[in-house]
C-alpha positions as CSV (number, residue, x, y, z in Angstrom):
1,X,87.4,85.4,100.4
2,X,86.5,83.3,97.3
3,X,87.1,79.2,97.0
4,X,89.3,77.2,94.9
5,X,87.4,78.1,91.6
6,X,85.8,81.7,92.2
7,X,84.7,83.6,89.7
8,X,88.0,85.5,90.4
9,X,89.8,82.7,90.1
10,X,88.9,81.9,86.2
11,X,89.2,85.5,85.8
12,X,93.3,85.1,86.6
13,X,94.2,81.3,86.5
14,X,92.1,78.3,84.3
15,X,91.5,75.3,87.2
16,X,94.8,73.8,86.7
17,X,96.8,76.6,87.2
18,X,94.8,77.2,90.3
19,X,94.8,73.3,91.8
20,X,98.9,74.3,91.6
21,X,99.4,76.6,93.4
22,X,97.0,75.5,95.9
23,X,98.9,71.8,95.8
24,X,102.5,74.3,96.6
25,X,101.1,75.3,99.2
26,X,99.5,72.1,100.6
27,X,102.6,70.4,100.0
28,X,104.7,73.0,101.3
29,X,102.9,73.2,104.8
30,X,102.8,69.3,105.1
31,X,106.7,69.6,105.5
32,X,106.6,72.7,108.0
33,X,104.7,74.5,110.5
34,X,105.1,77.6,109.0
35,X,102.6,78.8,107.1
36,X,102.2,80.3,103.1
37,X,99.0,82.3,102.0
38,X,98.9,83.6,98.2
39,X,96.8,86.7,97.8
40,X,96.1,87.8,94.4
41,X,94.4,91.0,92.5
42,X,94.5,92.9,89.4
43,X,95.6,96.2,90.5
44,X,97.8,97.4,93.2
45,X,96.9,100.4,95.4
46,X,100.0,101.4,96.5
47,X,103.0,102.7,94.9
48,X,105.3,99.9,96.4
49,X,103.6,96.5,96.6
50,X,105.3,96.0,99.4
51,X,103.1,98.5,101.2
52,X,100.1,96.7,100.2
53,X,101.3,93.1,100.7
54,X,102.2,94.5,104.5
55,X,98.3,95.4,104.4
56,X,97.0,92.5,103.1
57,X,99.4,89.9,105.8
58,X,97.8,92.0,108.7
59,X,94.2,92.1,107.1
60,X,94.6,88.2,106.6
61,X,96.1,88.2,110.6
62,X,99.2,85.9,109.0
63,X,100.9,87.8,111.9
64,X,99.4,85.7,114.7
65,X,101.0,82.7,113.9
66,X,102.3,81.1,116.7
67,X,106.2,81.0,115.5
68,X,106.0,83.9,113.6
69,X,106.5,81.9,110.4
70,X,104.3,83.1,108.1
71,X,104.6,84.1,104.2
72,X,102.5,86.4,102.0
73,X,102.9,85.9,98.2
74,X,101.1,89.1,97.0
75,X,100.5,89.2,92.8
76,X,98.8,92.0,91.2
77,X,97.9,90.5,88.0
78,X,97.5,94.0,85.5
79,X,99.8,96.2,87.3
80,X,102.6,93.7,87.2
81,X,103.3,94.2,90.3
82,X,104.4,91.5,93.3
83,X,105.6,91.1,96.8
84,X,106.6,88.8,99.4
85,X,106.3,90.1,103.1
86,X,107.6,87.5,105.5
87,X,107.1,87.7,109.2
88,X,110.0,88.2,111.4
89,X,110.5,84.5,112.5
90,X,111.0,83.1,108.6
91,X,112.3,86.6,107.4
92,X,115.5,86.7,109.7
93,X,116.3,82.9,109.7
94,X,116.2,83.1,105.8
95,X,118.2,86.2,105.4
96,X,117.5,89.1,103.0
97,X,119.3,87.2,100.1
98,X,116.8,84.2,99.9
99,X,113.7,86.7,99.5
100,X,115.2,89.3,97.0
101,X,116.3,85.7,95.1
102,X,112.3,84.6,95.1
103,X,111.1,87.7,93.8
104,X,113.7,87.3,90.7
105,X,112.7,83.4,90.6
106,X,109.0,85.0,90.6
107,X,109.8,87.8,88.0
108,X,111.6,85.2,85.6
109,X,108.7,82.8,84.9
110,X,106.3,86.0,85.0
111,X,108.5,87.6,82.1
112,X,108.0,84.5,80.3
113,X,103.9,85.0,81.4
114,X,104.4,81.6,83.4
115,X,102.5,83.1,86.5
116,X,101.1,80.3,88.0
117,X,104.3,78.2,87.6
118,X,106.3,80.9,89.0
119,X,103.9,81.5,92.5
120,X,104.2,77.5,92.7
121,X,107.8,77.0,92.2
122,X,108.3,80.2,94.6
123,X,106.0,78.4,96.9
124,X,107.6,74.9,97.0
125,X,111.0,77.3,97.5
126,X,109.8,79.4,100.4
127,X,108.5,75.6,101.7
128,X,112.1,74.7,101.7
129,X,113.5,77.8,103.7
130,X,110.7,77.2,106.6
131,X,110.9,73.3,107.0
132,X,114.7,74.1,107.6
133,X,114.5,76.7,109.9
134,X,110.4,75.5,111.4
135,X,110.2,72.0,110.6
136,X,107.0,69.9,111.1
137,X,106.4,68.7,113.8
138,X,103.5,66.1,113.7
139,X,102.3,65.8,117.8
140,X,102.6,70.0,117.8
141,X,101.6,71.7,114.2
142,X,98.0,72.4,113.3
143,X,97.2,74.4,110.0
144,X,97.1,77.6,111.4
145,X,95.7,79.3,108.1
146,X,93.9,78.9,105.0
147,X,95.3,77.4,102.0
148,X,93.3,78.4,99.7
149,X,94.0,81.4,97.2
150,X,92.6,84.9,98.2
151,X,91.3,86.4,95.8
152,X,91.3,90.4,96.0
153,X,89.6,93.1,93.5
């Protein structure tokens, strides 16, 4: 795992793009205890990236989360490829209709090459699906995960 301005980081996003996203997901956790992790890479090893952003949420152990309430953002940067893999607590309280609309939201500002606005704005939406359904709750929640960006190959 790489910090806030890897190497890998530059590589896909300048430092602004990448305080962004990283500010979604810190302001998106501060209003839930559910939890958002954005993993991104240039190429996708799977056919579906669905496959590989069900790899990557189990590698990461996004799946021991006390409320099951975790959310994988998965981006592969030159295959144009992206994910989101919800676990079971967020994804059925949500509905299958909020994250097929997130992956359009996503696909919309990355047609327009707007990556970095388009994994924040998904972000800061995802936040507002798990502070309904997992609100925070500041005597119980502790950051459960990392909010940094993972940074894959």
């Amino acid at each position: 795992m790489f910090g806030l301005f890897s190497k890998k980081a530059h590589e896909f996003f300048s430092a602004q793009e990448t305080e962004k996203i990283v500010s979604a997901i810190k302001e998106t956790e501060s209003k839930t205890s559910g939890e958002v992790r954005v993993y991104v890479e240039s190429r996708c090893r799977f056919v579906d990236p669905i496959d590989r952003a069900v790899e990557i949420f189990y590698d990461l152990k996004m799946n021991a989360t006390d409320l099951h309430n975790a959310v994988l953002v998965y981006v592969a940067m030159k295959d144009r490829q992206l994910a989101i893999f919800a676990d079971e607590g967020i994804y059925k309280k949500a509905g299958a209709g909020f994250w097929k609309e997130e992956v359009r939201q996503m696909l919309f500002h990355f047609n327009k090459e707007n990556y970095a606005d388009g994994i924040a704005t998904v972000v800061r939406e995802i936040g507002e699906a798990l502070h309904t359904h997992f609100p925070y709750d500041g005597k119980t929640d502790k950051n459960e995960l990392p909010d940094d960006i993972v940074f894959g190959k």
